[in-house]
C-alpha positions in Angstrom: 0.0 0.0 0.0 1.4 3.3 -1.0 2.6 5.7 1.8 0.1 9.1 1.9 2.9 11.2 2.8 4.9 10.2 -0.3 2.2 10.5 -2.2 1.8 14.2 -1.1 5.1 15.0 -1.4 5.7 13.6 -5.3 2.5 15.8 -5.7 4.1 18.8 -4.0 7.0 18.2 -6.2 5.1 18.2 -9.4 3.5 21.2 -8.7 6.3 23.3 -7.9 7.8 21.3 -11.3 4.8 22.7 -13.2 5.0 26.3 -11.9 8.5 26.2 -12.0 8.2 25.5 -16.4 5.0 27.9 -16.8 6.8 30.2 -19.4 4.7 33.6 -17.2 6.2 34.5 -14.2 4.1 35.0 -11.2 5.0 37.2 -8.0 3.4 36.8 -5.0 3.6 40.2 -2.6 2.2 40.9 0.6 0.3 44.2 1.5 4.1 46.3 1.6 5.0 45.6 -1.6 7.4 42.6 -0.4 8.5 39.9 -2.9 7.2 37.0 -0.9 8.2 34.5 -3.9 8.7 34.3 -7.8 7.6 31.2 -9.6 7.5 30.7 -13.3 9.1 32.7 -16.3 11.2 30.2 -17.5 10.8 32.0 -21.3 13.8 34.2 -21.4 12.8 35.3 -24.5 10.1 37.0 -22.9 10.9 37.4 -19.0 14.4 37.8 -16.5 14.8 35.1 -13.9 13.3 37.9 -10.9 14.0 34.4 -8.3 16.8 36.8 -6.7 14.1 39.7 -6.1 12.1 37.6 -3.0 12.6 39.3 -0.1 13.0 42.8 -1.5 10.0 45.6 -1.8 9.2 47.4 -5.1 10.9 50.6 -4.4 13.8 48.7 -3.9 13.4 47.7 -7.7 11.6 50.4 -9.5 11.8 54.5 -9.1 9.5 55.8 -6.3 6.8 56.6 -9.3 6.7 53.1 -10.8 7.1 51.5 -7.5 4.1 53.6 -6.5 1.8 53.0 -9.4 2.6 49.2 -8.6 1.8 49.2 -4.9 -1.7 51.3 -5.7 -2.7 48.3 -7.4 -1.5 45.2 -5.3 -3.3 47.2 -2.6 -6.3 47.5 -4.6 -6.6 44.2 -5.5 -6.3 43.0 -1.6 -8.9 45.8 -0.7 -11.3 44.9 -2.9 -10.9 41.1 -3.2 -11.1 41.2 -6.8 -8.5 40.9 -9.5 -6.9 44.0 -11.1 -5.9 44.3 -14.5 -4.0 46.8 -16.3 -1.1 47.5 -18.8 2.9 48.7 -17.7 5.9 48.9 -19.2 9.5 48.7 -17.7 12.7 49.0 -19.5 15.0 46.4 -17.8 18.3 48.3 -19.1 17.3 51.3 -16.9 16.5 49.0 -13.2 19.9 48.1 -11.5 18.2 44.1 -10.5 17.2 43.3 -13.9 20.9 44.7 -15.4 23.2 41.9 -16.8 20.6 39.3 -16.5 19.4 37.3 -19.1 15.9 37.9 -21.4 14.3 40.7 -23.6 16.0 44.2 -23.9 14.5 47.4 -24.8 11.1 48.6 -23.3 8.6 46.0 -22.3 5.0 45.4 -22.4 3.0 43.3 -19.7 -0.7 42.7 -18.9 -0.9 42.4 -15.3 -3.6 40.6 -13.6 -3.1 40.4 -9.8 -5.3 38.5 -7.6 -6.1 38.5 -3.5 -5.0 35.7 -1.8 -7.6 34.2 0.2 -6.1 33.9 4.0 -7.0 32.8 7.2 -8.0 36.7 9.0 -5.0 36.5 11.4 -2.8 36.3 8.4 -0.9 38.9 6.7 -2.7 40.2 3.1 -0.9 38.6 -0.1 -1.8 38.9 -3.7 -0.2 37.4 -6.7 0.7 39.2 -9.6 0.7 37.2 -13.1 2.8 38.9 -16.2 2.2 38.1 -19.6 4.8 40.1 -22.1 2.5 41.9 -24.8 5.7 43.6 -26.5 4.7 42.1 -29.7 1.3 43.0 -29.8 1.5 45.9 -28.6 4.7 46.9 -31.7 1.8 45.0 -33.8 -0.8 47.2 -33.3 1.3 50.8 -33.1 2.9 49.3 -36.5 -1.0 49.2 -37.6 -1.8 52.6 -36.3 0.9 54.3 -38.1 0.3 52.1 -41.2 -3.2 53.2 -41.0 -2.1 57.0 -40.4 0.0 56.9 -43.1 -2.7 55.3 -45.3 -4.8 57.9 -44.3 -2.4 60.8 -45.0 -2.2 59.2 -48.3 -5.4 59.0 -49.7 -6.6 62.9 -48.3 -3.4 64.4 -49.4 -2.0 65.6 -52.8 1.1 63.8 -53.5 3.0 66.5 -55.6 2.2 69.6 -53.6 1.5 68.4 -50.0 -1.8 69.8 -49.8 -5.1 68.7 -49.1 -6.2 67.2 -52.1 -10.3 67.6 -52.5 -11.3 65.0 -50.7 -9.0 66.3 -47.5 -9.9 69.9 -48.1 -14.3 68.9 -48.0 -13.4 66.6 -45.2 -11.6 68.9 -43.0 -13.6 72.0 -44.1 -16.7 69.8 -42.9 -14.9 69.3 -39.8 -14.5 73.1 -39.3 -18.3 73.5 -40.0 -19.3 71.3 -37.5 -18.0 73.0 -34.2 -19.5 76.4 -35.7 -22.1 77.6 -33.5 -25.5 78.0 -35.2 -25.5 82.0 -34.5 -22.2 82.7 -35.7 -23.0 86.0 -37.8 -19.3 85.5 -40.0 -19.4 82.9 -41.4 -15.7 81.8 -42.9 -14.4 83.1 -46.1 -13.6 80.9 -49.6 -11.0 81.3 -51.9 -11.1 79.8 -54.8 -7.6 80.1 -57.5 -6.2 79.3 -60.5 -2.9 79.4 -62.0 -3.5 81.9 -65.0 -2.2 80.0 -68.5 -1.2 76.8 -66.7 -1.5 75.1 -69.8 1.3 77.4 -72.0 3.3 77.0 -69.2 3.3 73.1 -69.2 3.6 73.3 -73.5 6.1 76.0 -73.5 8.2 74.6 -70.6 7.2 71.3 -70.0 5.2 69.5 -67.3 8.7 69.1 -64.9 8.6 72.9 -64.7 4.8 73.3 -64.4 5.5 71.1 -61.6 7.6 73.1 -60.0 4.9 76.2 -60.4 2.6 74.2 -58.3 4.6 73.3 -56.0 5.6 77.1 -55.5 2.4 77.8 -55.7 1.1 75.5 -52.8 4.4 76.7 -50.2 3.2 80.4 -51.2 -0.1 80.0 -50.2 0.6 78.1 -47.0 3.1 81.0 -45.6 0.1 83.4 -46.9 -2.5 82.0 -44.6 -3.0 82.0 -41.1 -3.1 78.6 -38.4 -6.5 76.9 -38.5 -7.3 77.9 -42.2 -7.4 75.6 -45.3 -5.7 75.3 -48.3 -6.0 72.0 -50.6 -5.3 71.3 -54.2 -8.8 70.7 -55.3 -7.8 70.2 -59.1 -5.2 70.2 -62.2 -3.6 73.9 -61.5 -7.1 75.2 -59.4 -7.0 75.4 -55.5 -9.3 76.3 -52.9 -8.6 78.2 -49.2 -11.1 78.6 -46.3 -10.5 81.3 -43.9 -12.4 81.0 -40.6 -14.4 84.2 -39.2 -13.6 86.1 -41.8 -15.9 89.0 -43.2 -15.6 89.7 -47.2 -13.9 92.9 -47.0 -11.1 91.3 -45.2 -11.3 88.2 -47.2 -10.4 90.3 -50.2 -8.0 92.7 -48.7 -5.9 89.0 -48.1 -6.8 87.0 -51.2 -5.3 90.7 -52.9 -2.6 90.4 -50.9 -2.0 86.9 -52.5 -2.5 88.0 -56.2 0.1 90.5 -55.6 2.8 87.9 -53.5 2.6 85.4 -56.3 2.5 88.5 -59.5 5.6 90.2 -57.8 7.8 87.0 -57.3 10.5 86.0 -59.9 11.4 82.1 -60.7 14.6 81.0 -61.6 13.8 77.7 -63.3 16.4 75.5 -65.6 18.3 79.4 -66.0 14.9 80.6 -67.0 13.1 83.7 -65.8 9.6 81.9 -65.5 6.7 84.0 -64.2 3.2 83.0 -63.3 -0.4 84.7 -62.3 -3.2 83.9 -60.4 -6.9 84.7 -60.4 -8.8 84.6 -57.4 -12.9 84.5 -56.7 -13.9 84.8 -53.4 -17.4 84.4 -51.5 -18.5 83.7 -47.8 -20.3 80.8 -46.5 -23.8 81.5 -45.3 -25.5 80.5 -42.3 -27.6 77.5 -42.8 -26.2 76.1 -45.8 -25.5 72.2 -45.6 -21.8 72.5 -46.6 -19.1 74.2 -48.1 -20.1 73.2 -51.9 -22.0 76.5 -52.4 -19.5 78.8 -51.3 -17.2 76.7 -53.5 -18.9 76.9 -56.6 -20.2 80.9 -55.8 -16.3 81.6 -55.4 -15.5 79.0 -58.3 -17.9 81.7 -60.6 -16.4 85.1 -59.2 -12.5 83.3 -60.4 -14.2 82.6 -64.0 -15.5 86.2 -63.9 -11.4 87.0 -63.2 -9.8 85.2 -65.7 -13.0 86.3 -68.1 -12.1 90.2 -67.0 -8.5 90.1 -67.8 -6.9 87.3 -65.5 -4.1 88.6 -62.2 -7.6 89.6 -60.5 -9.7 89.4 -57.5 -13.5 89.1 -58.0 -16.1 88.9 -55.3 -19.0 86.9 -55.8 -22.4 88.4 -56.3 
């Protein structure tokens, strides 16, 4: 017949075999921040050996704040009887304990989920503190994110110039109409321009220099215009500007003040003296309509009206 107490104490050794391979290290602290014991984290891939930390308290380990931060939450978790959950990162280079031992380098990730201990009410409070290393999702996903920024970036912006392109200037001019107030007497001001004889510029010249133009063209208008407006490439050589709060006798005073930048500046291009115009039609947006389309195409009239009238112009619309 097989002795009980050997039986208990092959069982006893199994289980600290089985925690001892379980690739997540688990800390077990009592209510002072104390390393009671360290079992687990045999993946060195993902986690130090922390076996040499038992006995010592977290702000021996970590900076005040970090130690801090982790003491909050072992103590909720023993208050409340419930397990706590969040997401840390340490960088193991920067802690003296974790310095020339063996595992991951760089900043870490971890889900932590600590749970109370249940002990006898004479006992001291303990909680256990499971760590699974999340660096790789967590690269995976801010990988995505910027992918997904970039992606973004990409399909609302024009590719030569920088600028909005129309889809990116209606979007974010929507945006801008959304946090108006309804009783906002001034409503913003549009622009709407065209590079005068674009297309003898591209035959006489070629497209590389007509290129250039726009790009010109587009930094020009940028420096012209103040934070919070809008300035996009909304077609071949045509762009369009929103000013915010800006009343039409203003709005002309500055789309004049444009005409006359881009007239008065000289290009030397391929050891060529290149000059370029624009004409400009300006209108405001009025209270109660839907979008920015009308202004657009009541300015997009007043620039025809320009370029009809002599081109190098400002025209208000009617």
């Amino acid at each position: 017949m097989d002795n009980p107490n050997r039986l208990s104490s092959l069982q006893e050794d199994l289980l600290d075999a089985v925690l001892a391979a379980m690739p997540e290290p688990f800390f077990v602290y009592d209510e002072q921040g104390r390393y009671i014991d360290v079992l687990g984290g045999s993946d060195r891939g993902k986690y130090h050996d922390a076996r040499h930390l038992i006995g010592k308290t977290l702000d021996e380990v970590f900076d005040q704040k970090k130690a801090d931060q982790f003491l909050a939450q072992l103590r909720k978790a023993m208050k409340t009887g419930e397990v706590v959950s969040f997401v840390y990162s340490i960088t193991p280079e920067n802690i003296d304990e974790y310095k020339d031992k063996l595992g991951p380098v760089g900043t870490q990730w971890f889900e932590a989920h600590i749970s109370p201990i249940k002990v006898e009410a004479e006992q001291p409070l303990l909680a256990v503190w499971m760590a699974f290393n999340i660096t790789s999702h967590k690269k995976a996903l801010e990988l995505e994110k910027k992918l997904e920024k970039k992606l973004q970036k990409l399909v609302l912006t024009d590719p030569l110039t920088g600028l909005l392109n129309r889809r990116g200037f209606f979007e974010k001019t929507q945006l801008l109409l959304d946090r108006l107030e309804s009783d906002v007497c001034i409503g913003p001001a549009v622009f709407v321009l065209d590079i005068d004889h674009f297309k003898l510029i591209n035959d006489n010249h070629g497209h590389h220099v007509g290129d250039i133009i726009l790009k010109n063209l587009a930094r020009e208008l940028t420096r012209s215009l103040r934070t919070g407006d809008i300035v996009g490439r909304v077609g071949g050589e045509e762009f369009a500007i929103v000013l915010s709060g800006c009343q039409s006798e203003l709005a002309e005073t500055i789309a004049e003040r444009i005409r006359l930048r881009i007239a008065n500046q000289k290009l030397w291009i391929e050891d060529k003296d290149i000059h370029f115009t624009i004409s400009l039609g300006v209108s405001n947006y009025r209270s109660g309509e839907a979008d920015i389309q009308d202004a657009v195409r009541r300015a997009d009239a007043a620039m025809y009206q320009a370029k009809a009238t002599g081109r190098n112009k400002v025209c208000l619309a009617e």
